[in-house]
C-alpha positions as CSV (number, residue, x, y, z in Angstrom):
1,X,4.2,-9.1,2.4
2,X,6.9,-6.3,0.8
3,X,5.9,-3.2,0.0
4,X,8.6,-0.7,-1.5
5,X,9.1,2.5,0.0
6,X,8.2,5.4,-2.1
7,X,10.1,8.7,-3.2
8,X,8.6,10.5,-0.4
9,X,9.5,7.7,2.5
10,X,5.5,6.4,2.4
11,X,4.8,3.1,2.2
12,X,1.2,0.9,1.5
13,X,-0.5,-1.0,4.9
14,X,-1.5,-4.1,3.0
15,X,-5.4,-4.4,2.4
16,X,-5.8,-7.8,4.8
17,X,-3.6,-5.5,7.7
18,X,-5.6,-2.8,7.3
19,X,-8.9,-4.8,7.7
20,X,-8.0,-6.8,10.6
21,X,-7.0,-3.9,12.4
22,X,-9.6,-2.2,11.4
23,X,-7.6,0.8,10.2
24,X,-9.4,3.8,8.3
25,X,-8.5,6.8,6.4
26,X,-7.9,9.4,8.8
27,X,-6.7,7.4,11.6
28,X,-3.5,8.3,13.3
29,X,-0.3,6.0,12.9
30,X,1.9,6.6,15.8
31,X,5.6,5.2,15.1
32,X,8.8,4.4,16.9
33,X,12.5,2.9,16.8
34,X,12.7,0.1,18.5
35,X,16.0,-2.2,18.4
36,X,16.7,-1.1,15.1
37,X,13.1,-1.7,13.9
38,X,10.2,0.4,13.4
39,X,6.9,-0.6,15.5
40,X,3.7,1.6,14.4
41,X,0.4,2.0,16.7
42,X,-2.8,3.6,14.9
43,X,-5.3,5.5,16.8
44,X,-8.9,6.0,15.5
45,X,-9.7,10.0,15.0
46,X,-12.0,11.1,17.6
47,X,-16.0,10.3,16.5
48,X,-18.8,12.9,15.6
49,X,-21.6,10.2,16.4
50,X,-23.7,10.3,19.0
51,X,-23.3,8.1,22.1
52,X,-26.8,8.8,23.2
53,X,-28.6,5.6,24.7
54,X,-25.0,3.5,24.7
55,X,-25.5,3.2,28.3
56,X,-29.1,2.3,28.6
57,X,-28.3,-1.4,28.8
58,X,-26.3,-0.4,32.3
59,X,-29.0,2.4,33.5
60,X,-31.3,1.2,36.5
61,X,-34.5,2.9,35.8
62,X,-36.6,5.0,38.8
63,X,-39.3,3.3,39.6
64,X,-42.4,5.0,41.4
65,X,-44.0,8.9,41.3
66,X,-40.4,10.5,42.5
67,X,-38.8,12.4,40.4
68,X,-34.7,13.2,39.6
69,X,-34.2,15.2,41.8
70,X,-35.5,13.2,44.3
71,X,-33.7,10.1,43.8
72,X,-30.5,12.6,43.7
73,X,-31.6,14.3,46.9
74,X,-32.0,10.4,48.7
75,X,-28.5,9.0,47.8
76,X,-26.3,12.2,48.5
77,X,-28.5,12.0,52.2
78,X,-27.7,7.8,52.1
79,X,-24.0,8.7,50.8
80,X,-23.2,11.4,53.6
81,X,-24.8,8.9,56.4
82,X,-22.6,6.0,55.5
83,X,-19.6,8.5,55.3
84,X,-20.7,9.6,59.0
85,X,-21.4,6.4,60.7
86,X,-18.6,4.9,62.3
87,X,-17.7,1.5,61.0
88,X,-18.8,-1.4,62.4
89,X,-16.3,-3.5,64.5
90,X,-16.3,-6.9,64.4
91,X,-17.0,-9.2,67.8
């Protein structure tokens, strides 16, 4: 897989590279000298879509009549008693 290196220094990514890589338009391609080599490293541009519900899989949902700020209220109160009990000692 050659590619020759244009007037400008720019060379082609070839089509099957590209698309097991993944690699878009718009993505950045990150380059150094390595041992008298170049290695490149392309980052993805950040995203404009929505991550809303991309957790929802992981979220355990409150179950019963108490509300947010409830369930908040209860586990900063569980949180600050297990930072205040002293811990238990084995016999």
């Amino acid at each position: 897989m050659a590619s020759i290196v244009g007037p400008k220094g720019q060379i082609v990514i070839n089509k099957d590279i590209r698309e097991r890589l993944g690699i878009k338009p718009g993505w950045i391609a990150l380059q150094r000298l390595v041992d008298g080599h170049v290695e490149l490293y392309f980052v993805p541009p950040e995203h404009d879509q929505s991550l809303k519900g991309s957790l929802a899989a992981h979220i355990k949902t409150i179950v019963g009549n108490e509300s947010w700020a409830e369930v908040r209220a209860l586990a900063w109160e569980t949180a600050v008693r297990q930072k205040e009990e002293p811990p238990e000692e084995d016999a």
